[in-house]
C-alpha positions as CSV (number, residue, x, y, z in Angstrom):
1,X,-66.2,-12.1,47.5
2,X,-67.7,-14.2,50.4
3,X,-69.3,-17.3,49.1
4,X,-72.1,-17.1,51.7
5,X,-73.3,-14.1,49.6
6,X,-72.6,-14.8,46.3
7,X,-75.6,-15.8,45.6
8,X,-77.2,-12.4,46.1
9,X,-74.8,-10.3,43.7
10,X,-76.5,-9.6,40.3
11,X,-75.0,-10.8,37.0
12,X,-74.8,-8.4,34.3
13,X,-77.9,-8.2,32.6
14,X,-79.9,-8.3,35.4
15,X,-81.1,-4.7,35.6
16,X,-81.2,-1.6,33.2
17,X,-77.5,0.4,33.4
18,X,-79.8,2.8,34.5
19,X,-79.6,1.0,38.3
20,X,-75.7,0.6,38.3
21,X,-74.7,3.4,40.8
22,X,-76.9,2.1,43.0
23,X,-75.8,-1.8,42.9
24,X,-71.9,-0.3,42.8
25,X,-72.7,1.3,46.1
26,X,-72.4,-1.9,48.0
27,X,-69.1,-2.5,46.1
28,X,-68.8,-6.3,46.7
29,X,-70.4,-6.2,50.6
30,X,-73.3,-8.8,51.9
31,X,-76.6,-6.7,51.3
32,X,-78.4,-8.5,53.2
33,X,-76.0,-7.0,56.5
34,X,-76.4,-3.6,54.6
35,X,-80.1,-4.3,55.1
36,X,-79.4,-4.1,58.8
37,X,-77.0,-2.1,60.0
38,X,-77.3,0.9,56.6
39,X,-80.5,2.3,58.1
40,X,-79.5,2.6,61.9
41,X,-76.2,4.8,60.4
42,X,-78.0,7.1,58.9
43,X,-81.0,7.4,61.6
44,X,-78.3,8.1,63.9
45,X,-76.5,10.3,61.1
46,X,-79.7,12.4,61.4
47,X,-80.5,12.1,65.0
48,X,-76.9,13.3,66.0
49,X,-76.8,16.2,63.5
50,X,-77.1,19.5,65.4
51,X,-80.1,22.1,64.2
52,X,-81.5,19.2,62.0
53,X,-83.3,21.5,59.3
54,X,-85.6,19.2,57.2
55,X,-87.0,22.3,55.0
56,X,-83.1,23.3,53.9
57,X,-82.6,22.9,50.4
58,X,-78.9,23.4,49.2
59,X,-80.3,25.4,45.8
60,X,-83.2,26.4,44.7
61,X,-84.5,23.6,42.4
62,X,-83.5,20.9,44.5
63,X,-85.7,18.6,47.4
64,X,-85.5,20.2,50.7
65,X,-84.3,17.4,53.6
66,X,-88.0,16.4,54.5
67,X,-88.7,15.3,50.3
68,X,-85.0,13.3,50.1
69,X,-86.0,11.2,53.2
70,X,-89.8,10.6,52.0
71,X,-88.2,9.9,48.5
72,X,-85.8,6.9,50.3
73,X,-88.6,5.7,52.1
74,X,-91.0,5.8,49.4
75,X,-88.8,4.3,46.9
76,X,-88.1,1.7,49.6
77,X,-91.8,0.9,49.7
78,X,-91.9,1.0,45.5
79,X,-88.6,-1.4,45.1
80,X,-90.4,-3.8,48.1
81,X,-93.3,-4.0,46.2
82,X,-91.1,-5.0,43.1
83,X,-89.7,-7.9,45.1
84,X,-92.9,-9.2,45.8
85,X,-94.2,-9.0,42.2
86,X,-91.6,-10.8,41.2
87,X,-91.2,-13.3,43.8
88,X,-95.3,-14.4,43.1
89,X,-94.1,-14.7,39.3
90,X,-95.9,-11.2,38.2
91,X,-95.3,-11.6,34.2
92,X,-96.9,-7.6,33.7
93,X,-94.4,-5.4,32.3
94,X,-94.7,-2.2,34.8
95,X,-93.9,1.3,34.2
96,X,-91.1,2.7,36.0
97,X,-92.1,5.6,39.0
98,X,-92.1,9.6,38.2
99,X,-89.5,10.4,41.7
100,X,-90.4,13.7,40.6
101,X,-93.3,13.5,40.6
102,X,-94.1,12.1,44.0
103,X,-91.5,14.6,45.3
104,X,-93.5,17.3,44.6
105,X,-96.7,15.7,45.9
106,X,-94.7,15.8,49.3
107,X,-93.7,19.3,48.7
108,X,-96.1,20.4,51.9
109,X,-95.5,17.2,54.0
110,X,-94.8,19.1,57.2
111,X,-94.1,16.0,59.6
112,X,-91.6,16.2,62.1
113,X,-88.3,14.0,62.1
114,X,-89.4,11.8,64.9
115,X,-92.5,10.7,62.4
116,X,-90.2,10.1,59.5
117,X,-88.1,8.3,61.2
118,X,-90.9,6.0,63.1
119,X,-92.1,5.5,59.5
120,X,-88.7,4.7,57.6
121,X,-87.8,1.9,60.6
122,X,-91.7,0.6,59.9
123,X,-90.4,0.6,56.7
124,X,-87.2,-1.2,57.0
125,X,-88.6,-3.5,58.8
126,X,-91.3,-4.9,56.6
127,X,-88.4,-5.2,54.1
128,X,-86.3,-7.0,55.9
129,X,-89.6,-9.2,56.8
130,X,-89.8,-9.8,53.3
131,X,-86.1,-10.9,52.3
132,X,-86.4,-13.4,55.2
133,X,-89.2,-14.9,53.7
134,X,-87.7,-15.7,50.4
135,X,-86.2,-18.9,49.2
136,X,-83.3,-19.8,47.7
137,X,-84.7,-19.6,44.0
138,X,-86.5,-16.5,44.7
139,X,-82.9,-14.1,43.9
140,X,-83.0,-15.3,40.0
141,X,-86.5,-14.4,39.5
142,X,-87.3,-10.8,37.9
143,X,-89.8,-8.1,37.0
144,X,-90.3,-6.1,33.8
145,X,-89.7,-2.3,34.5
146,X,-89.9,-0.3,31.4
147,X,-89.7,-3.2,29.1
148,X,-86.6,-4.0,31.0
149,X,-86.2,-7.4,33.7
150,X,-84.9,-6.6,36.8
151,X,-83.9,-9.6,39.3
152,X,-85.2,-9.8,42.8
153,X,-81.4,-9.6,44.1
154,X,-80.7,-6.5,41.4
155,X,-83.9,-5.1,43.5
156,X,-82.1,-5.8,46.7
157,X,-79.0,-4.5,46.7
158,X,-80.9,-0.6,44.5
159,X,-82.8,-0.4,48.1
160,X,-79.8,-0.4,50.2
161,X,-77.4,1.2,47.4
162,X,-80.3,3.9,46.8
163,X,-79.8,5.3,50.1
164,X,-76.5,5.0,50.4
165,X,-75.8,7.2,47.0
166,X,-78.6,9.7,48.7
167,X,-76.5,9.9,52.3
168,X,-73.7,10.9,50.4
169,X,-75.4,14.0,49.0
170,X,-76.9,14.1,52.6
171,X,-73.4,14.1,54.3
172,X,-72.1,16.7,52.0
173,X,-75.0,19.1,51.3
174,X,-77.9,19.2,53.7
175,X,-75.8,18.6,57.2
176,X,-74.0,21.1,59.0
């Protein structure tokens, strides 16, 4: 592991086993250059894939395209917000989000790719704003999800291994 990083890779204990996959994603790699460089490969992933269809669903009960990329973007948005709690020493014990439930509140979001994409970049970005503005104490400090803590570098590393784990389904179910 690269010492410059260490710092940023969460100790056991620092999130539910719930968030595991997600932290496992980035098996061992800086997240902070996952941060970067993750959400231009799969923009370009998407741009690059001929006959794009963001209303396919692979079976019947699952999201169709347009609901998986809202869901990483909104979840984005949800774990950002957890940073910041955390970071300004939030003690309330939160309740953990419904993906389900937002998913189907998106169910008739009939945006085009272009607009998702402007909006997942936006996004991105403000994320990325926000990890530059934290100090070096700032990766120890935690939230309460679900009467469990999660650590602001635990948070990290679930937004970039989130969409990794999703891009994988992506690769292998939605694109031709």
């Amino acid at each position: 592991m690269n010492k410059k990083f260490s710092h940023l890779i969460p100790a056991a204990g620092e999130h539910s086993p719930f968030y595991q996959p997600y932290i496992d994603a980035l098996a061992g790699e800086n997240p902070l250059e996952s941060l970067k460089t993750d959400l231009d490969y799969q923009i370009d992933l998407l741009d690059n894939s001929p006959g794009l269809k963001l209303d396919y669903k692979y079976e019947f009960n699952k999201w169709t395209l347009r609901q998986l990329i809202i869901h990483l973007i909104d979840t984005e948005r949800i774990m950002s917000w957890r940073i910041l709690a955390a970071t300004r020493g939030d003690q309330n014990n939160y309740s953990g989000y419904d993906q389900d439930l937002y998913a189907r509140a998106t169910a008739n979001d009939q945006r085009k790719w272009v607009e998702l994409r402007k909006e997942w970049k936006v996004v991105r970005k403000s994320t990325r704003l926000l990890i530059s503005s934290l100090q070096e104490g700032d990766w120890q400090k935690s939230i309460c999800i679900d009467e469990n803590e999660i650590s602001v570098r635990s948070l990290l590393h679930i937004i970039c291994g989130h969409a990794r784990v999703h891009f994988k389904i992506v690769q292998n179910k939605y694109l031709p």
